[in-house]
GUDO-532595 format. One record per residue (C-alpha): residue number from 1; residue in one letter; x, y, z. Coordinates in nm, 3 decimals, always signed. Layout:
N
+-----+----+---------+---------+---------+
|   i | aa |       X |       Y |       Z |
+-----+----+---------+---------+---------+
| NUM |  a |       X |       Y |       Z |
...
+-----+----+---------+---------+---------+
end
This chain:
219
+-----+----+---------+---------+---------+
|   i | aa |       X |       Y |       Z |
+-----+----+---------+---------+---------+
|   1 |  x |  +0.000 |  +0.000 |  +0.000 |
|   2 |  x |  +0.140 |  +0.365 |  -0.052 |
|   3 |  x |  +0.104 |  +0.634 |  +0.117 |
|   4 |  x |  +0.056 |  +1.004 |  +0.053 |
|   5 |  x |  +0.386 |  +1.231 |  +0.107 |
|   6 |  x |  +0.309 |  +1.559 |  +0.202 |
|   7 |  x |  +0.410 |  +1.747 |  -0.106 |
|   8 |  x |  +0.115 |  +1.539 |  -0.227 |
|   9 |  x |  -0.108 |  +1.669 |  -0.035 |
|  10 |  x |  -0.374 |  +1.892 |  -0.239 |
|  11 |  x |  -0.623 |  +2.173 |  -0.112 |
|  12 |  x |  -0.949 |  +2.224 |  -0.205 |
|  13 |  x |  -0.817 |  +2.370 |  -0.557 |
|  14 |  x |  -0.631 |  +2.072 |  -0.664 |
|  15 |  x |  -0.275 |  +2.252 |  -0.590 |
|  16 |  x |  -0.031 |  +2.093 |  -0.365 |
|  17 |  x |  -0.046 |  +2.228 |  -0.054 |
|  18 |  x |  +0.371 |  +2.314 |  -0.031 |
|  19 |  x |  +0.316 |  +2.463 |  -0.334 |
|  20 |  x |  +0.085 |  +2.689 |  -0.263 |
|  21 |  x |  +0.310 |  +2.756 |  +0.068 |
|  22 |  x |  +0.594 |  +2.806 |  -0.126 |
|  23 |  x |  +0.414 |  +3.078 |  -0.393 |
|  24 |  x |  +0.312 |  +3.263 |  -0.048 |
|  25 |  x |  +0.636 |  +3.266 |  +0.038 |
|  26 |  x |  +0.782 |  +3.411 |  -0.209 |
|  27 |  x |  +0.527 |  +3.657 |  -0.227 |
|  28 |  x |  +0.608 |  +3.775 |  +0.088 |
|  29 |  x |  +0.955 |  +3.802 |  +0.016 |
|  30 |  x |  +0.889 |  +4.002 |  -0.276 |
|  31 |  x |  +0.670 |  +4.230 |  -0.092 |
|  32 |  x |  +0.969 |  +4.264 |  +0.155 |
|  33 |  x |  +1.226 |  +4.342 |  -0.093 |
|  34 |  x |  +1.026 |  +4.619 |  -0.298 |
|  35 |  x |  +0.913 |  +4.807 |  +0.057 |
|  36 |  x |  +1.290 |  +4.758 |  +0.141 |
|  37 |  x |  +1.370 |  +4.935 |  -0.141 |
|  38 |  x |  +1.172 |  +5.239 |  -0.088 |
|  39 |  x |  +1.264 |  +5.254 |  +0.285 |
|  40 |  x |  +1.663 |  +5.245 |  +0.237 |
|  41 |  x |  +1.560 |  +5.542 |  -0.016 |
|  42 |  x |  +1.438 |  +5.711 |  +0.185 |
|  43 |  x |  +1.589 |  +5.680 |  +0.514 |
|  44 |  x |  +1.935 |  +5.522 |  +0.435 |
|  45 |  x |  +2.048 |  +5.165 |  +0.539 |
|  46 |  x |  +2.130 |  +5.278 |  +0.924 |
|  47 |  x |  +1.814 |  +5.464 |  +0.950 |
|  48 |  x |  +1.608 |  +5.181 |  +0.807 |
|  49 |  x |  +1.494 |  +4.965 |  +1.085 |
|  50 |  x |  +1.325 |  +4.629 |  +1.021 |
|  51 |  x |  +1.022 |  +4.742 |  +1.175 |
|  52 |  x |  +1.053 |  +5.003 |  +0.900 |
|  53 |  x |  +1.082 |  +4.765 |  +0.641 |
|  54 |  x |  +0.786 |  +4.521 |  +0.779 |
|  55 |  x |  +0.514 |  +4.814 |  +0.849 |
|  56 |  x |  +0.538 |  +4.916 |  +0.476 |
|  57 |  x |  +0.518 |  +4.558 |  +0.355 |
|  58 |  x |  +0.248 |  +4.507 |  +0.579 |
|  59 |  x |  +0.366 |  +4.198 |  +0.754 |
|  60 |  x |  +0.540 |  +4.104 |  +1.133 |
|  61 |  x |  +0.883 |  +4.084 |  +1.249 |
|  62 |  x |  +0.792 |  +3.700 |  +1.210 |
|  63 |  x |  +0.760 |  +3.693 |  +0.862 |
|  64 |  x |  +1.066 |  +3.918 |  +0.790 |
|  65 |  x |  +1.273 |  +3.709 |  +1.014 |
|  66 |  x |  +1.131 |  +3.374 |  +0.801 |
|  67 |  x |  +1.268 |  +3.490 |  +0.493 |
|  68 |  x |  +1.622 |  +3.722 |  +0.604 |
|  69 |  x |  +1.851 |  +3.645 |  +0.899 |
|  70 |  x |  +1.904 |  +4.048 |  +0.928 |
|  71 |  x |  +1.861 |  +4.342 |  +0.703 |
|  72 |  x |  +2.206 |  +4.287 |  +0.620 |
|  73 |  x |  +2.101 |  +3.936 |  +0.440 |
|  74 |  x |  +1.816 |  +4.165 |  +0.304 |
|  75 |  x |  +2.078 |  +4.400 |  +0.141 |
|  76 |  x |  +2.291 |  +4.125 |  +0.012 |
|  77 |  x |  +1.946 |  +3.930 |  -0.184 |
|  78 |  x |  +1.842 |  +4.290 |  -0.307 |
|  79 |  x |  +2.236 |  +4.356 |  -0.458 |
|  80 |  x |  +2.170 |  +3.992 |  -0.605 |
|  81 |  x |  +1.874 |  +4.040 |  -0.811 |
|  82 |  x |  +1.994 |  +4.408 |  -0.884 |
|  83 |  x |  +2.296 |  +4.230 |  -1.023 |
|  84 |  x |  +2.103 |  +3.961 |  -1.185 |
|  85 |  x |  +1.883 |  +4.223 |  -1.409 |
|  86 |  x |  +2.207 |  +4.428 |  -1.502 |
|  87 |  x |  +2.388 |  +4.124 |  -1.599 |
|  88 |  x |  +2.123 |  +3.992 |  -1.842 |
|  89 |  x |  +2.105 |  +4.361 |  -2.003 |
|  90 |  x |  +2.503 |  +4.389 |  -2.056 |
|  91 |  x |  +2.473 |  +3.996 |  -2.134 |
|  92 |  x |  +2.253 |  +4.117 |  -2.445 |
|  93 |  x |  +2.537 |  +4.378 |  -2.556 |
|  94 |  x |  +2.829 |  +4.055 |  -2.589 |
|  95 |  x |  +2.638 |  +3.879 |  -2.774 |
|  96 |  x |  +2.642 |  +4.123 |  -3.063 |
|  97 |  x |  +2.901 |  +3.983 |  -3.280 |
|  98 |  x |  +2.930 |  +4.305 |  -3.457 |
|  99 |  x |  +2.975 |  +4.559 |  -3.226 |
| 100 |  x |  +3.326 |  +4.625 |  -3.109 |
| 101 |  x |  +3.502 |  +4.629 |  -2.735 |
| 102 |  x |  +3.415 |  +5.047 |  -2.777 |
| 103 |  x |  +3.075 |  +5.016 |  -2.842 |
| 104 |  x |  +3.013 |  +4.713 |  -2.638 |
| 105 |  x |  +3.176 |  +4.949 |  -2.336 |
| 106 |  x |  +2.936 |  +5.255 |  -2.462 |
| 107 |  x |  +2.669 |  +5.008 |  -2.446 |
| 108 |  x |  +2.770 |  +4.890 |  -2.057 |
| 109 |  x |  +2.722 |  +5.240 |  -1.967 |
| 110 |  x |  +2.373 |  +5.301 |  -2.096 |
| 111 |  x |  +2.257 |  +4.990 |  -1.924 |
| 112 |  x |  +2.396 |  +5.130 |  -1.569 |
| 113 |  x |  +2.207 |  +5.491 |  -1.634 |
| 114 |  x |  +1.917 |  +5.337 |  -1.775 |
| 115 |  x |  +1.736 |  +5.480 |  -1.493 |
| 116 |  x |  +1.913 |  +5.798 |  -1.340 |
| 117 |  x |  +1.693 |  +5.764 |  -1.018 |
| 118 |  x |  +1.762 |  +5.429 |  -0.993 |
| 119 |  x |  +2.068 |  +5.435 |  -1.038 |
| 120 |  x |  +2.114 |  +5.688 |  -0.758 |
| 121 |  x |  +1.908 |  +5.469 |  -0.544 |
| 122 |  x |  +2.149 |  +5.158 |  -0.581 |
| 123 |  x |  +2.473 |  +5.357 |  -0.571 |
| 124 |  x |  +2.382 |  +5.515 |  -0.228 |
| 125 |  x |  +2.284 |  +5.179 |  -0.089 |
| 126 |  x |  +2.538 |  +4.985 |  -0.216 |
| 127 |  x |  +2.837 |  +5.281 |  -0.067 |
| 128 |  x |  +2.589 |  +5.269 |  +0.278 |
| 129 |  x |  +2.661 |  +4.895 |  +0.335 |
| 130 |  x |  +3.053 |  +4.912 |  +0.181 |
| 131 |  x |  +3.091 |  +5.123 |  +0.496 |
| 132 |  x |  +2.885 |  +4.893 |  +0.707 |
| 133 |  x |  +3.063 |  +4.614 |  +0.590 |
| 134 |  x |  +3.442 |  +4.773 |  +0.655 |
| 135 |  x |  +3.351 |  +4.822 |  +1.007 |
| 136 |  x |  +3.157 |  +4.467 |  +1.057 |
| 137 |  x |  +3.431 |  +4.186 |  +0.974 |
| 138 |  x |  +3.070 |  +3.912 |  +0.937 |
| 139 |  x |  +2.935 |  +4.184 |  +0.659 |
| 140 |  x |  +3.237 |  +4.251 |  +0.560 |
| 141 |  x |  +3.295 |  +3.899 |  +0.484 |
| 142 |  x |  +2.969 |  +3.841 |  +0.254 |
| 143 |  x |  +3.010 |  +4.172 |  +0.082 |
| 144 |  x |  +3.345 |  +4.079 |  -0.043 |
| 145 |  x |  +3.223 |  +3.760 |  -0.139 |
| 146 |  x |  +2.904 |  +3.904 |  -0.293 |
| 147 |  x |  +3.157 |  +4.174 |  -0.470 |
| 148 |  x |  +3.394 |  +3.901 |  -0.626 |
| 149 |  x |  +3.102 |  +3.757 |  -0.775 |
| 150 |  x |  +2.986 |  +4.088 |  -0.967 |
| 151 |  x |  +3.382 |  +4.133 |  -1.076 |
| 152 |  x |  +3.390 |  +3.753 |  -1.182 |
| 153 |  x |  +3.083 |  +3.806 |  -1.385 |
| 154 |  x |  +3.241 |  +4.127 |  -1.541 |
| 155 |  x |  +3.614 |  +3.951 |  -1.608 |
| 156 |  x |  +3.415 |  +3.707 |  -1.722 |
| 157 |  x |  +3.297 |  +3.907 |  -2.005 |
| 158 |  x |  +3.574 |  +4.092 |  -2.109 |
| 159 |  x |  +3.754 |  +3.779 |  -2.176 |
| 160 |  x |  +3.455 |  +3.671 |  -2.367 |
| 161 |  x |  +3.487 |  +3.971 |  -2.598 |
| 162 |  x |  +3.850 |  +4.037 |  -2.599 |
| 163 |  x |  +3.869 |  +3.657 |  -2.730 |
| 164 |  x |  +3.612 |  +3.764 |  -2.968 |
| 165 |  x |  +3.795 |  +4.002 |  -3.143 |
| 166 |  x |  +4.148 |  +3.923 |  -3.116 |
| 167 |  x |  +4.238 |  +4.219 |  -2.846 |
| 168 |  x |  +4.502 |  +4.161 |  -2.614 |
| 169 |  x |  +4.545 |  +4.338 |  -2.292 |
| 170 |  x |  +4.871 |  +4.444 |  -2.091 |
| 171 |  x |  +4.696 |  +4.372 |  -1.747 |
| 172 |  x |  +4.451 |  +4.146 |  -1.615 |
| 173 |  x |  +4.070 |  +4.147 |  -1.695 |
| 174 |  x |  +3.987 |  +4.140 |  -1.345 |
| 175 |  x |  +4.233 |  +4.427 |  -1.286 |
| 176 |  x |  +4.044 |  +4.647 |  -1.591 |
| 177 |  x |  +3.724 |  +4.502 |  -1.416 |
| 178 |  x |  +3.855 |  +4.652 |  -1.083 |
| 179 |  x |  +3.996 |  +4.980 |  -1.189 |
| 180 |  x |  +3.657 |  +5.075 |  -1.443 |
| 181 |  x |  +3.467 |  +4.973 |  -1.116 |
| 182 |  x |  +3.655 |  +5.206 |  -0.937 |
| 183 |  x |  +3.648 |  +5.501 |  -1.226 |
| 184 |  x |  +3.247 |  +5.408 |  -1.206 |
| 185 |  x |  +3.181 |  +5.487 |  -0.834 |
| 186 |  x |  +3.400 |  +5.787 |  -0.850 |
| 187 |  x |  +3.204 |  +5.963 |  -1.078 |
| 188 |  x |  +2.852 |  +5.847 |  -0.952 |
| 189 |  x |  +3.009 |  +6.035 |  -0.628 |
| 190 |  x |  +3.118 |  +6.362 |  -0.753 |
| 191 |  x |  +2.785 |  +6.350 |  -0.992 |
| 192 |  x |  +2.530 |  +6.331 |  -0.697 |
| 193 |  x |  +2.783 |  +6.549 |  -0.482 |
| 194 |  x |  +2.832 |  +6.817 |  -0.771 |
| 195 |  x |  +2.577 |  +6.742 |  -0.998 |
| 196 |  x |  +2.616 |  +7.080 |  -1.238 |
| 197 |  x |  +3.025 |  +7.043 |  -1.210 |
| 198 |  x |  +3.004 |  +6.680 |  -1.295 |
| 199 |  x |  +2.784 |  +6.574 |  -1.545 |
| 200 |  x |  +2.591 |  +6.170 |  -1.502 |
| 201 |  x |  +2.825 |  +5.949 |  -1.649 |
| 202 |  x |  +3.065 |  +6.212 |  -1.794 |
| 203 |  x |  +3.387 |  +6.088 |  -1.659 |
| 204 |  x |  +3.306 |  +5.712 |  -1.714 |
| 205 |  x |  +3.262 |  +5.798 |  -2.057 |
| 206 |  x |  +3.551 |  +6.016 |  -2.110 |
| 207 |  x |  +3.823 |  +5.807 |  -1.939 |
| 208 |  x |  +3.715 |  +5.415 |  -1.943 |
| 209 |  x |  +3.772 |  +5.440 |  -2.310 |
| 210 |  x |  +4.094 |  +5.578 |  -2.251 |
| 211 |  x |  +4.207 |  +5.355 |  -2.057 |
| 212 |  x |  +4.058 |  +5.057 |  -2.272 |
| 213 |  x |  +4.295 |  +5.227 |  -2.496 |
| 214 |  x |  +4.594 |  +5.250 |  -2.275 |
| 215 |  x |  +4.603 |  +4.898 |  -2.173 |
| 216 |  x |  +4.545 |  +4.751 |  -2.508 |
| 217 |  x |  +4.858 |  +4.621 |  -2.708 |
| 218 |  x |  +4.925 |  +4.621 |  -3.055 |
| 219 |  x |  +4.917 |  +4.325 |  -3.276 |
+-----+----+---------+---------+---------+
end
């Protein structure tokens, strides 16, 4: 005789029941992560308190606590699927067998200003928790971790495209990755710091290419 397991049990509907658990689930976490959003917008990361974060969801400490360890797990799933959607856009770009490293680069920057607000949004969170994490050795771990992920991703695809067409650089790709990171933030800085001195994406756009340029050999 067999028995029933529980993922076969069905409601009323016909749908499993862990199914149907699982859907609400992640509905709650999605509810979470969008009203997380809009709170570290508003308030910051340090002013954002998980109460914060639940009351504009509309659910309990309990169910944030089901889903997140901390708001700094929180942080860390948002950067992931913030990640994820930017990836798939630049992703797009490579494929393009036509287009060249200096268009494909052009390209990269578009996708990162698709959405000035957002944009600002993301780069304000994202330098919130690098602070966090430099003072908290536990966040500091998983940011690093969660950071070597976005620069593999990146190395990843310059290789892809300097394979592609036959360009040869005189450092690393992860060290171009690290340094057009680097020019990136910079300018996001002095843009929301001095935004009529400094132009949204003016010095990316002036100086990555230069130094695509600078660090590419001949033949």
């Amino acid at each position: 005789m067999t028995h029933a397991t529980a993922g076969d049990v069905t409601s009323a509907t016909g749908v499993p029941t862990a199914t149907r658990r699982s859907a609400r689930r992640e509905a709650t976490r999605t509810r979470l992560m969008k009203a997380a959003v809009d709170v570290f917008a508003e308030r910051g990361f340090h002013g954002a308190s998980v109460e914060d974060i639940c009351e504009r969801a509309g659910f309990t400490r309990g169910a944030f606590y089901s889903n997140f360890s901390s708001k700094d797990d929180l942080v860390l799933a948002l950067y992931d699927q913030h990640i994820d959607r930017l990836s798939a856009r630049v992703e797009s770009l490579a494929g393009r067998d036509t287009a060249d490293p200096g268009t494909i680069l052009e390209g990269v920057f578009d996708v990162w200003s698709h959405s000035p607000r957002e944009q600002a949004r993301w780069f304000l969170l994202q330098t919130e928790f690098t602070l966090h994490a430099i003072r908290d050795k536990q966040a500091g771990r998983a940011w690093a971790r969660q950071q070597a992920k976005v620069r593999a991703r990146l190395t990843d695809l310059v290789e892809r495209i300097a394979e592609r067409h036959g360009v040869r650089l005189s450092v690393t790709p992860e060290e171009f990755v690290r340094l057009g990171l680097a020019i990136y933030q910079g300018g996001m800085a002095q843009h929301l710091l001095e935004p009529r001195a400094v132009r949204r994406g003016a010095l990316e756009r002036r100086f990555l290419p230069l130094v695509l340029q600078a660090v590419t050999e001949d033949g």
